[in-house]
C-alpha positions in Angstrom: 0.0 0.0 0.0 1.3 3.5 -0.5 1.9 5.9 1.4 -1.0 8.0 0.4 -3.4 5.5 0.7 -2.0 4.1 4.5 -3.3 8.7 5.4 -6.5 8.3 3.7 -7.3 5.2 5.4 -6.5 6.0 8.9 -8.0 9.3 8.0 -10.8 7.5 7.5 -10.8 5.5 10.4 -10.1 7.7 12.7 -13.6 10.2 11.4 -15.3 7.2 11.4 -14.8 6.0 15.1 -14.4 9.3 16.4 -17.9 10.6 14.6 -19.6 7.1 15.7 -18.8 8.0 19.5 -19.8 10.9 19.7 -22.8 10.6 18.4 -23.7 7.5 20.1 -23.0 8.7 23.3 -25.5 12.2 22.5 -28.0 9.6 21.5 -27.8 7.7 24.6 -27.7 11.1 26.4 -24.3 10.6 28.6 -22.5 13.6 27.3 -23.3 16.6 25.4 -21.6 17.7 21.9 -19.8 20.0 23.7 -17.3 17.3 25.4 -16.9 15.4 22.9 -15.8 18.2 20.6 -13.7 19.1 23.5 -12.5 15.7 23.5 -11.8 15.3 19.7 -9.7 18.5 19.6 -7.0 16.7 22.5 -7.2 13.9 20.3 -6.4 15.4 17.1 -2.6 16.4 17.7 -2.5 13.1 19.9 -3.3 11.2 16.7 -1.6 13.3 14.4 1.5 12.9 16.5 1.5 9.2 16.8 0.5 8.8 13.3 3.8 10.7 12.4 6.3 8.5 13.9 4.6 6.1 12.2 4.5 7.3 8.9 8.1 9.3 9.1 9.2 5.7 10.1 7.5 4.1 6.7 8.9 6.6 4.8 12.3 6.2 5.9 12.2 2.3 5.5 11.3 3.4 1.8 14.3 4.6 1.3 12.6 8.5 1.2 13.1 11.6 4.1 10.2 11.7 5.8 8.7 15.0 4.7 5.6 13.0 3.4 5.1 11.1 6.2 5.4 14.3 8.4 3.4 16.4 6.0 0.2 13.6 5.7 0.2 13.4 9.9 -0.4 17.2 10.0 -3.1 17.0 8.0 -4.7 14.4 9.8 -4.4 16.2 12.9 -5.5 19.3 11.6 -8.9 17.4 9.7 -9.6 16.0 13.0 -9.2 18.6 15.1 -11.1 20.6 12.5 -13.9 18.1 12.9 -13.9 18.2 17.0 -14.1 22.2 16.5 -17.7 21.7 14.5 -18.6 19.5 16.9 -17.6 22.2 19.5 -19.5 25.1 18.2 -22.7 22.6 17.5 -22.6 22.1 21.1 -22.1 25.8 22.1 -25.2 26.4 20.0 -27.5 23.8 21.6 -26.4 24.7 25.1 -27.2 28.1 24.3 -30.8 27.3 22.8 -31.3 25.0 25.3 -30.8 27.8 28.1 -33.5 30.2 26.1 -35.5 27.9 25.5 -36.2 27.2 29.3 -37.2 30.5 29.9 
């Protein structure tokens, strides 16, 4: 598998699992979108940081630098931090109509 492909697929992934629980757990009404925005941003640079030691390593064993490997873990981190961040302000939003609505 190439490079390429090994980002989009734990891109993927990681939107896919990260999505799935935190809408699961506002369905089942245990936390708000508000914390699990919150708790997608942490995650982002924690994923984009562990994906890039493994993807600088892959490149390296390719006989490449690195660069790609470092430059396809920033943009995970940055697409799933972007994604916690709409998740964030959705939250916001509801708690805010929430609080007007109730009076």
């Amino acid at each position: 598998m190439s490079g390429d492909g090994l980002v989009w697929m734990i891109l993927l992934l990681a939107l896919l699992f990260l999505n799935f629980m935190a809408i699961s757990s506002y369905n089942k009404k245990n936390t708000s979108f508000l914390w699990s925005g919150l708790l997608i941003c942490i995650m982002g640079p924690v994923i984009g940081f562990i994906s890039s030691s493994i993807f600088v390593d892959f490149h390296h064993s390719e006989g490449g630098t690195g660069e790609g490997g470092a430059i396809g873990a920033a943009f995970l981190g940055l697409i799933i931090l972007g994604n916690g961040m709409i998740y964030l302000i959705v939250g916001i939003i509801m708690m805010i109509t929430q609080f007007f609505k109730k009076e």
